[in-house]
KEBAMI-962501 format. One record per residue (C-alpha): x, y, z; residue number from 1. Coordinates in Angstrom, 3 decimals. Example, Ala and Ser with C-alpha at 12.3 -4.5 7.8 and 13.67 -1.06 7.14 Angstrom:
BEGIN
{{12.300 -4.500 7.800} 1};
{{13.670 -1.060 7.140} 2};
# end
This chain:
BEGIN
{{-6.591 22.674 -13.038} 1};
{{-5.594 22.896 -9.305} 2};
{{-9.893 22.152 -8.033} 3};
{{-9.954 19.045 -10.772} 4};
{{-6.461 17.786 -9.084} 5};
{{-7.552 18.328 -5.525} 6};
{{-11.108 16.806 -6.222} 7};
{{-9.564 13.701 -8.189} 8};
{{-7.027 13.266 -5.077} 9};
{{-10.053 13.452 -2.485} 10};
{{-12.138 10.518 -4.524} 11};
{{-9.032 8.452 -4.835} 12};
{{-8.395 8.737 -1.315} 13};
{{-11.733 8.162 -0.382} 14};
{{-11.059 4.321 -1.477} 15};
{{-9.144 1.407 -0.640} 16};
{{-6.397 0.468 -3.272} 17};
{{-7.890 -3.251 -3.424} 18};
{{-11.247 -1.621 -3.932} 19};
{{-9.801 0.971 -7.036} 20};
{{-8.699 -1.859 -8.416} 21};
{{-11.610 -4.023 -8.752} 22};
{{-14.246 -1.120 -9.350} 23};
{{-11.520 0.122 -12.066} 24};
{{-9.231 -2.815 -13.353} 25};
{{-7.887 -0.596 -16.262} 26};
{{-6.578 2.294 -13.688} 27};
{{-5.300 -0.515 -11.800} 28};
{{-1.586 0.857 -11.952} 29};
{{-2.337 4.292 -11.616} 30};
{{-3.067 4.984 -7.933} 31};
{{-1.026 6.340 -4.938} 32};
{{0.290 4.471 -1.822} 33};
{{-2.096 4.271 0.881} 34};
{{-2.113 7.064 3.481} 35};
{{-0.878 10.035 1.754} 36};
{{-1.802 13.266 3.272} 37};
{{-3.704 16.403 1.297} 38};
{{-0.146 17.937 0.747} 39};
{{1.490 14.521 -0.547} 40};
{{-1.572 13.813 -2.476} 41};
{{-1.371 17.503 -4.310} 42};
{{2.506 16.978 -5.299} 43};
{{1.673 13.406 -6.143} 44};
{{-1.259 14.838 -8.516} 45};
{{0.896 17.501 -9.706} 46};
{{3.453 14.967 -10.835} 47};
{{1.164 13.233 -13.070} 48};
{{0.592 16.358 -14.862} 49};
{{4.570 16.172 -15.665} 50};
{{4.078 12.504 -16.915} 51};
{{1.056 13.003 -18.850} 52};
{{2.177 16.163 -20.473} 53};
{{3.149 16.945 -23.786} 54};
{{6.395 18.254 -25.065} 55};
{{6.431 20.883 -27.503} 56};
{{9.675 22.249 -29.615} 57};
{{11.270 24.981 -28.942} 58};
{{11.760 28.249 -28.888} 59};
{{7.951 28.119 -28.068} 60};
{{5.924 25.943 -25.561} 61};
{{5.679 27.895 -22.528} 62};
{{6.345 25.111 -19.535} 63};
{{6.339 22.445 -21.818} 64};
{{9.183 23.886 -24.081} 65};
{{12.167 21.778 -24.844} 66};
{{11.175 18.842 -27.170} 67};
{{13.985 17.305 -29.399} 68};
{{15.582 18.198 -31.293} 69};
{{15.851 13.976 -31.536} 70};
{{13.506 11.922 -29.424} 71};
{{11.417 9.055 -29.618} 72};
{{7.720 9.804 -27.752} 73};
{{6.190 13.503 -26.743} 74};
{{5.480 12.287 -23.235} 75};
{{6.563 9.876 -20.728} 76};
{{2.481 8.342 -20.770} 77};
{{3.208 8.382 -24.682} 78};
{{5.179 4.708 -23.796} 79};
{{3.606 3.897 -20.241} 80};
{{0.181 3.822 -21.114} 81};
{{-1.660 4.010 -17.956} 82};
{{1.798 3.035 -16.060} 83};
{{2.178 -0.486 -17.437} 84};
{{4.111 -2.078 -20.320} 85};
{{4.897 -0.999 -23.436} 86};
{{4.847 -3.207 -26.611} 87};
{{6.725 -3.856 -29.290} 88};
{{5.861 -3.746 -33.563} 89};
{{3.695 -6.420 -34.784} 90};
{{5.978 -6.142 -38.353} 91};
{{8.528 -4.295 -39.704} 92};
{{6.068 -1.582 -41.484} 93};
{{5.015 -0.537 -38.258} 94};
{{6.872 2.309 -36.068} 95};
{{7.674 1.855 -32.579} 96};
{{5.311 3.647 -30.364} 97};
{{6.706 2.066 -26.763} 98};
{{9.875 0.642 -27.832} 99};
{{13.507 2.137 -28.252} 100};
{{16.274 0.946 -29.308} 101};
{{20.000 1.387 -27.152} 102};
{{22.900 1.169 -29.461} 103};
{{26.800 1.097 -28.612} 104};
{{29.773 0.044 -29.772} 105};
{{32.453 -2.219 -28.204} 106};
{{34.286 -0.467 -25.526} 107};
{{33.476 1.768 -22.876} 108};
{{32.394 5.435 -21.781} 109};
{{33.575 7.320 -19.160} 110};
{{32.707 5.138 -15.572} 111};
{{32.081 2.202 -17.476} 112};
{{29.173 2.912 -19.326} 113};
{{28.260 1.693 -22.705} 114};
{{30.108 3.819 -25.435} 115};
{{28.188 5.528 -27.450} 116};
{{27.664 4.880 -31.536} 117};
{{29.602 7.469 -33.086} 118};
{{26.520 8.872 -35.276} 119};
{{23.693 8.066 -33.608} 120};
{{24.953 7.774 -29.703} 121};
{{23.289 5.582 -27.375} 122};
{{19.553 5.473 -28.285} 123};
{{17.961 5.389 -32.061} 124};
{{15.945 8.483 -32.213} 125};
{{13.592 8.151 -34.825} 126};
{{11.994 11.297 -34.704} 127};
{{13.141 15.267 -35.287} 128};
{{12.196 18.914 -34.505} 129};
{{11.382 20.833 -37.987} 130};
{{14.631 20.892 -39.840} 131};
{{15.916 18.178 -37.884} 132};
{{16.194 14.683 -39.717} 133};
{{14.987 11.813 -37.428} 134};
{{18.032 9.461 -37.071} 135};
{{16.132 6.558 -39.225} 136};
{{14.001 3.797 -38.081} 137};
{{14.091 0.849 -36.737} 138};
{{11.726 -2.138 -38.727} 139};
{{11.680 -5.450 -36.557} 140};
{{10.451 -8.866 -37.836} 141};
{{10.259 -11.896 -36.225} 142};
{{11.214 -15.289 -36.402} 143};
{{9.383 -18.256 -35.570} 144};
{{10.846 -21.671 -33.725} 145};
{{8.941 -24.260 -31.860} 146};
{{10.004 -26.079 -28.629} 147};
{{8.161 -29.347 -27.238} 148};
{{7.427 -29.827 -23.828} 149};
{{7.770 -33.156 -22.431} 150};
{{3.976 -34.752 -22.790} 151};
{{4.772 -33.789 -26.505} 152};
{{3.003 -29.961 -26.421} 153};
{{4.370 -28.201 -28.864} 154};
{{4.898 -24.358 -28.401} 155};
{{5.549 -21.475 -30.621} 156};
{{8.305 -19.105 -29.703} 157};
{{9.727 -15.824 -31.679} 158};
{{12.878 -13.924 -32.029} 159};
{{12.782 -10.032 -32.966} 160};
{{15.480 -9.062 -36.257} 161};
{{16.020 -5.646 -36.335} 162};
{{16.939 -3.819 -39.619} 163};
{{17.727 -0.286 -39.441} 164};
{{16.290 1.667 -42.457} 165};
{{16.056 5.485 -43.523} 166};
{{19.425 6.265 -41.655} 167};
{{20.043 10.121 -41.684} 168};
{{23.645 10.196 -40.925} 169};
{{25.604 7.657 -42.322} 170};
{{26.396 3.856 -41.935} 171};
{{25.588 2.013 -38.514} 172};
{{27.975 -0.490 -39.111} 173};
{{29.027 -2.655 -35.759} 174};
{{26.584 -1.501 -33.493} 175};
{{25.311 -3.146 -30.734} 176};
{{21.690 -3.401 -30.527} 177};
{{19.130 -4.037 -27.578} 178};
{{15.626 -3.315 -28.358} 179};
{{13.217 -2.910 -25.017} 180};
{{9.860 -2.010 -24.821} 181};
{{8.720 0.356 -21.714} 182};
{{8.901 -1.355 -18.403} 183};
{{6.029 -0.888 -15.846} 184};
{{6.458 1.972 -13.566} 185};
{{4.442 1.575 -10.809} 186};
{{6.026 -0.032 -6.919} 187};
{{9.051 1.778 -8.181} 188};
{{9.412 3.495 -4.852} 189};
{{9.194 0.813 -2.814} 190};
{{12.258 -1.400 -4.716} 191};
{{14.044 1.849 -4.585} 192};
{{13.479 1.480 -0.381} 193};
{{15.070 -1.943 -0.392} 194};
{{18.279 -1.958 0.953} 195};
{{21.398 -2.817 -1.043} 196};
{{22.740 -5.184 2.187} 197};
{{19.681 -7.174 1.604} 198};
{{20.333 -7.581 -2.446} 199};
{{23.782 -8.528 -1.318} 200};
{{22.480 -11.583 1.348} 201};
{{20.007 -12.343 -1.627} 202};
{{22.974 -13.241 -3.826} 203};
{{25.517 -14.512 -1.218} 204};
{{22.004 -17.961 -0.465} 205};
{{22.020 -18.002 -4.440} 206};
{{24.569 -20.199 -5.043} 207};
{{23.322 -23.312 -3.560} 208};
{{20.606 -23.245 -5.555} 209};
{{22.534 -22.904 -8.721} 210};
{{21.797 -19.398 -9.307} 211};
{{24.337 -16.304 -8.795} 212};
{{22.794 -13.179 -9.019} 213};
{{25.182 -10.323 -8.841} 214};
{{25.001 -6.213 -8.430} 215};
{{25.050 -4.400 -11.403} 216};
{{27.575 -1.116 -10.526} 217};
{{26.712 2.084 -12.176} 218};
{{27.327 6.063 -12.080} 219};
{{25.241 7.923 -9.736} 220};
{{25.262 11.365 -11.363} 221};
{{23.878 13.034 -8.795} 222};
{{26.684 11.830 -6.241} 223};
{{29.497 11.371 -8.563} 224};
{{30.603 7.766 -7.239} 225};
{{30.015 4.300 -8.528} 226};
{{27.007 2.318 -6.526} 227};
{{24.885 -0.609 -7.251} 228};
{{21.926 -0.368 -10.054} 229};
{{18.607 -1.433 -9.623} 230};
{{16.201 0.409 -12.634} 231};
{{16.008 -0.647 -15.915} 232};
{{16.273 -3.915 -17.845} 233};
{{19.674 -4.241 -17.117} 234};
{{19.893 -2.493 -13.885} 235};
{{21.702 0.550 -15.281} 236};
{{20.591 2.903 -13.362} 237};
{{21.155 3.985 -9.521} 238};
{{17.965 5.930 -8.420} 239};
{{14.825 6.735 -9.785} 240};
{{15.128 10.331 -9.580} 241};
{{18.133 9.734 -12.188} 242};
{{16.443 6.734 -14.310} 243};
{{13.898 9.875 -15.043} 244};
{{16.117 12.197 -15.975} 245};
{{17.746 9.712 -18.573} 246};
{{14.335 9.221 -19.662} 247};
{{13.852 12.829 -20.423} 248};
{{16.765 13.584 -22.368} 249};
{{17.265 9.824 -23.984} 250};
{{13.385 9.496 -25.109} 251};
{{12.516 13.187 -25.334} 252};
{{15.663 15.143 -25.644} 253};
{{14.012 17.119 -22.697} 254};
{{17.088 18.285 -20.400} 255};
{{17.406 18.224 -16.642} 256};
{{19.737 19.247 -13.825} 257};
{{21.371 16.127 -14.104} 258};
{{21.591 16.282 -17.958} 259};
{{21.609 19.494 -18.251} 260};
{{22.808 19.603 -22.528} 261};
{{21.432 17.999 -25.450} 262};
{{22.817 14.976 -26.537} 263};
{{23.521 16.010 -30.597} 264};
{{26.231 13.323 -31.923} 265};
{{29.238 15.827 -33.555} 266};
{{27.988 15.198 -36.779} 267};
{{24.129 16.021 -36.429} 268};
{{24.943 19.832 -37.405} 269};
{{20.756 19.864 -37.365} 270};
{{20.543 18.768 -34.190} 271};
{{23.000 21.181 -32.713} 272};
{{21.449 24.422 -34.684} 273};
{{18.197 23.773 -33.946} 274};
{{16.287 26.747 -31.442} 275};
{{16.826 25.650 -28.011} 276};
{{13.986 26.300 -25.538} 277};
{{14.586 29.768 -23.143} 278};
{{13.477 27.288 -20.078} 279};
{{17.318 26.482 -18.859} 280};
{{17.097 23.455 -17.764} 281};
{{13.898 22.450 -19.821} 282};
{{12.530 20.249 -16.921} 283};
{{12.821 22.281 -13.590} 284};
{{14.180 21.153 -10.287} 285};
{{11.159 21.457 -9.060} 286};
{{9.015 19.698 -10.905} 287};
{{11.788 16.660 -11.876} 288};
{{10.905 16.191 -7.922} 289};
{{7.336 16.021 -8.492} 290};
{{7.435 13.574 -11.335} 291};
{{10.232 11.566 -8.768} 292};
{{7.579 11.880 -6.052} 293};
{{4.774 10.620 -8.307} 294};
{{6.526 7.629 -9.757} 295};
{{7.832 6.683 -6.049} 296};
{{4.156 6.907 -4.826} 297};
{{2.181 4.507 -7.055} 298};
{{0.984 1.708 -5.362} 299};
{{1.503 -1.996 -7.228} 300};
{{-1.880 -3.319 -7.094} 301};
{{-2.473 -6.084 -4.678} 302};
{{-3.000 -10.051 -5.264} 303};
{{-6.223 -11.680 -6.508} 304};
{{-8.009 -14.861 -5.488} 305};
{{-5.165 -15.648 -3.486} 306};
{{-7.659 -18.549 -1.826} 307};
{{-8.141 -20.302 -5.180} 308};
{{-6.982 -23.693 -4.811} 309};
{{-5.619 -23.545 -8.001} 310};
{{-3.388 -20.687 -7.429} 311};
{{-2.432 -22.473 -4.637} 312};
{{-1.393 -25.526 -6.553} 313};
{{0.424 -23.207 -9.006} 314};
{{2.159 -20.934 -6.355} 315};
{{3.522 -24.222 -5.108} 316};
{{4.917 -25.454 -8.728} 317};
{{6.640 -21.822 -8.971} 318};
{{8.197 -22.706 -5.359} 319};
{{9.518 -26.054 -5.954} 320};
{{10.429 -25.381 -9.525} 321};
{{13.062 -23.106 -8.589} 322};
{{11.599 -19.622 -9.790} 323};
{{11.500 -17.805 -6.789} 324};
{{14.907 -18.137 -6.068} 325};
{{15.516 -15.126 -8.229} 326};
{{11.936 -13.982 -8.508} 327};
{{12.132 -13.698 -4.516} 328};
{{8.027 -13.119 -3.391} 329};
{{9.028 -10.997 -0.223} 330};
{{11.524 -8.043 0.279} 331};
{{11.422 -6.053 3.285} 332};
{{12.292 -2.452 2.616} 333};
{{13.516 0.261 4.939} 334};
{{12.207 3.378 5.042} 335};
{{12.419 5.418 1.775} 336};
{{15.511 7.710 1.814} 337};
{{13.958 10.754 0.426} 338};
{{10.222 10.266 1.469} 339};
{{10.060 8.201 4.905} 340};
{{7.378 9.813 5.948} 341};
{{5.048 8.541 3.075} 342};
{{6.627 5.356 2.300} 343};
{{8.185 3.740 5.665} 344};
{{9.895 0.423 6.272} 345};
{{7.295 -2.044 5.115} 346};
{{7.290 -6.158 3.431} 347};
{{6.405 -5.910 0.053} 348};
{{6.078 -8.723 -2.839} 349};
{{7.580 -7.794 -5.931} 350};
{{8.711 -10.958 -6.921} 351};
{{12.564 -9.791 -7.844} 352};
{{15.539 -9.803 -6.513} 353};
{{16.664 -6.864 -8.511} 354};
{{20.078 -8.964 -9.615} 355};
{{21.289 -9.583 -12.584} 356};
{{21.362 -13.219 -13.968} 357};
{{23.001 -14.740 -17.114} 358};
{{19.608 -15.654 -18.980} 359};
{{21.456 -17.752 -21.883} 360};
{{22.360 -17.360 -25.453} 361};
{{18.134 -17.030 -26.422} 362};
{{17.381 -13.919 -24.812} 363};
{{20.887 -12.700 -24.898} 364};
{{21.574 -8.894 -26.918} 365};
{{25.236 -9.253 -27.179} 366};
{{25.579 -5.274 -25.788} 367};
{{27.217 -5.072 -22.283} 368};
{{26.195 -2.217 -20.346} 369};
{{27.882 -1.022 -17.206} 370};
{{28.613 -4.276 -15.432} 371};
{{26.314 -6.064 -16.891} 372};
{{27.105 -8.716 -19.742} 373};
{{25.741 -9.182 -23.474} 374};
{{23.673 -12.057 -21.628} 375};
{{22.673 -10.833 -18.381} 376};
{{19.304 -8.839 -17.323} 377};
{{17.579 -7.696 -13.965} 378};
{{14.977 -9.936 -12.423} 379};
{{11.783 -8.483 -13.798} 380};
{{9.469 -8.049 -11.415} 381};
{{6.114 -10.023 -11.330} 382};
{{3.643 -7.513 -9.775} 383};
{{0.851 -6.435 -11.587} 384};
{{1.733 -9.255 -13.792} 385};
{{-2.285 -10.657 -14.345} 386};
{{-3.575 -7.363 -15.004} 387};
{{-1.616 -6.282 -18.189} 388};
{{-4.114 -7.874 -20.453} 389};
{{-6.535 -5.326 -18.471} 390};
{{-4.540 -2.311 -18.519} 391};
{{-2.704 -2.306 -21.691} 392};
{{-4.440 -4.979 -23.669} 393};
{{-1.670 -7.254 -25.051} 394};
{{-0.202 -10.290 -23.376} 395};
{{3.696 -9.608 -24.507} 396};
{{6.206 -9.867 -21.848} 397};
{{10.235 -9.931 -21.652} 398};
{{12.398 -7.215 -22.632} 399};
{{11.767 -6.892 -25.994} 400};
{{8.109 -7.895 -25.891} 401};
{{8.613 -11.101 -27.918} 402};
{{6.914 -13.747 -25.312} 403};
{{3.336 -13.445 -26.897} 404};
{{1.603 -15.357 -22.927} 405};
{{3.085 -16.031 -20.100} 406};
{{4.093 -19.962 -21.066} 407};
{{6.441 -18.369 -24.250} 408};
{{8.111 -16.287 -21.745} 409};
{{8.506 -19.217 -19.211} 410};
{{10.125 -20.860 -22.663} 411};
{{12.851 -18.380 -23.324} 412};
{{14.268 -18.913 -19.802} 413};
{{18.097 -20.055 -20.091} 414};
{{21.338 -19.834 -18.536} 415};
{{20.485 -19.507 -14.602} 416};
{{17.099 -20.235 -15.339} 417};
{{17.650 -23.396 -17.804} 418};
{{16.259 -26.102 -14.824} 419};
{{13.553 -23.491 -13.421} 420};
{{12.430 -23.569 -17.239} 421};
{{13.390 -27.767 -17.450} 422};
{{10.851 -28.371 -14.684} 423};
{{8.283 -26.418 -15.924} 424};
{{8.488 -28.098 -19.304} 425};
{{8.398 -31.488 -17.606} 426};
{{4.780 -30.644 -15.464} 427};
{{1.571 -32.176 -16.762} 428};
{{-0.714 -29.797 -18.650} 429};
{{-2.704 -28.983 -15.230} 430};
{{0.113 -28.465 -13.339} 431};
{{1.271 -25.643 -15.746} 432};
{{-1.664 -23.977 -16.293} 433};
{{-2.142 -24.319 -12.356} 434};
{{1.294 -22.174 -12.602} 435};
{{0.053 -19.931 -14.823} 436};
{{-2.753 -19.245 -12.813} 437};
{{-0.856 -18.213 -10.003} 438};
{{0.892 -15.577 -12.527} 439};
{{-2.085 -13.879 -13.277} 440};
{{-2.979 -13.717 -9.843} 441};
{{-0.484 -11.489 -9.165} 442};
# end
């Protein structure tokens, strides 16, 4: 296993990351940064054994011991296909394969975090270890509205309903819901490198454009204090050394040093009983920092046909119609606090801010979490944008996956984003798709 690693890292090193891309379009979000050394490359290599692996339920399992007993997916690759987005259920007979479900009720946890449901905590876990009933399932449908644009094109737009069926242990009465599909994980080392004073300017110019970004505030486990989010839909996590670890345990009930017990509501008595793996924590120290290392260290694939006149005509609509405001091309990082060696102070162009915004009542989940209002999410970022057809072959964007092209999720734009979305709607046809051209260059 260690000669197929070392021989994959040589031929991926042996090209340029613009060339990967083009020669392979559908590994175009799994490479490493440029410039990595033999040694980097190795741990880098290593940690995409960690992502690809599979769990397997205790007591036996060797390394890979610790599955469940609740959890959602068997690997973290299971919902990041290739390291790009996940999707959501076409119809409500269909399970979700890279979408979860976060539940809470009103009030909050200890350092303001969501509080947990009672029965089911803060994540639907539809599946179980033998002997262990899965928590239930989630079935979404969707309905359909239209929206006309102003030269009288009329656009279809969708809304997920989720009904919770099969539930294991009891009534889910008064939940809150948010379904999201997997995020993209690649660049995720370089937003991590941006510093939190330069967030802070970001949203201090916002407000004369209409726009007021702000901080989410979260708990760093790892330090113990309160500091400003970045990861996730909602920016609800710190670092992403701890957004792993919450992946782990939320999504496979894998434990960590940071969450170090299983996460069995009082009145899963399965859950609790059920063999626990002899690997204490389940995923080492050692090799949490080689997954950390290997989602820090892939490379966001760069632009395409940046000279088109087209996508020149388009990157100019996105300009003037107000979306880079919060979708902010440039961020300069500093260099990265753990690995500044491998990924130093550099410009990049994720096209985020990393702030939340209020996005309006259409995309809004009702469920706060942290700082963050029922109505409020993180500035996706735009990277890699173009190539998701490629990589993951669908076309569905926003948090829950509902925006079925790049227009629809354009459409669902409200609240801070309501005259971004106004001007778009009022363009002539060739002026959008000019636009939209400039999306998928990205």
């Amino acid at each position: 296993m260690r000669f197929a690693v070392l021989v994959l890292a040589a031929f991926v090193a042996a090209q340029s990351a613009a060339a990967r891309a083009q020669e392979f379009p559908r590994e175009a979000f799994t490479h490493p940064v440029a410039g990595l050394d033999e040694a980097a490359e190795e741990i880098f290599y290593r940690g995409r054994i960690e992502f690809m692996r599979s769990w397997a339920f205790p007591p036996g399992g060797g390394e890979a011991s610790g599955l469940g007993p609740l959890f959602n997916r068997i690997s973290c690759a299971a919902c990041h296909q290739k390291n790009g987005r996940g999707r959501p259920p076409e119809g409500p007979n269909d399970r979700m394969l890279s979408m979860l479900v976060r539940l809470s009720v009103p009030g909050e946890a200890p350092h303001g975090a969501p509080k947990p449901h009672p029965a089911y905590g803060g994540q639907l876990n539809e599946e179980g270890a033998p002997g262990v009933p899965g928590e239930g399932r989630a079935a979404i449908s969707w309905e359909e509205t239209t929206t006309t644009l102003a030269d009288g094109a009329v656009v279809s737009l969708r809304r997920p309903h989720i009904e919770f069926v099969d539930l294991a242990y009891g009534p889910i009465d008064g939940v809150l819901v948010s379904p999201r599909v997997a995020p993209a994980v690649f660049g995720d080392g370089l937003l991590e490198a941006v510093p939190v004073a330069a967030l802070k300017q970001i949203a201090a110019e916002q407000p004369a454009h209409g726009v007021h970004g702000v901080l989410n505030e979260v708990h760093d486990v790892i330090s113990g204090q309160t500091t400003s989010g970045r990861f996730g839909w909602k920016a609800n996590s710190p670092n992403l050394k701890q957004q792993i670890a919450e992946a782990f345990i939320g999504d496979l009930g894998v434990t960590t040093e940071l969450f170090p017990e299983n996460q069995c509501a009082e009145q899963q008595q399965a859950c609790r009983d059920a063999p626990k793996s002899k690997n204490r924590p389940e995923l080492s120290s050692d090799r949490l920092a080689d997954i950390d290392f290997y989602n820090a260290h892939l490379a966001p694939p760069e632009r395409r046909d940046a000279a088109d006149p087209q996508i020149l005509r388009g990157e100019k609509q996105f300009i003037s119609a107000g979306c880079g405001v919060c979708h902010v091309p440039n961020l300069r990082t500093e260099a990265h606090p753990r690995y500044p060696n491998t990924l130093p102070a550099q410009t990049i162009a994720p096209y985020t801010d990393l702030l939340l915004h209020d996005m309006g009542e259409g995309l809004a989940d009702g469920r706060p979490d942290f700082r963050a209002s029922g109505r409020q999410w993180r500035t996706a970022p735009l990277w890699g944008l173009g190539l998701t057809h490629i990589v993951n072959e669908h076309s569905l964007f926003l948090h829950d996956g509902r925006a079925r092209s790049l227009e629809e999720a354009i459409l669902w734009h409200g609240g801070e984003a309501e005259a971004a979305r106004s001007a778009y709607s009022a363009l002539p046809k060739n002026e959008r798709q000019a636009l939209i051209a400039f999306l998928r260059s990205l």
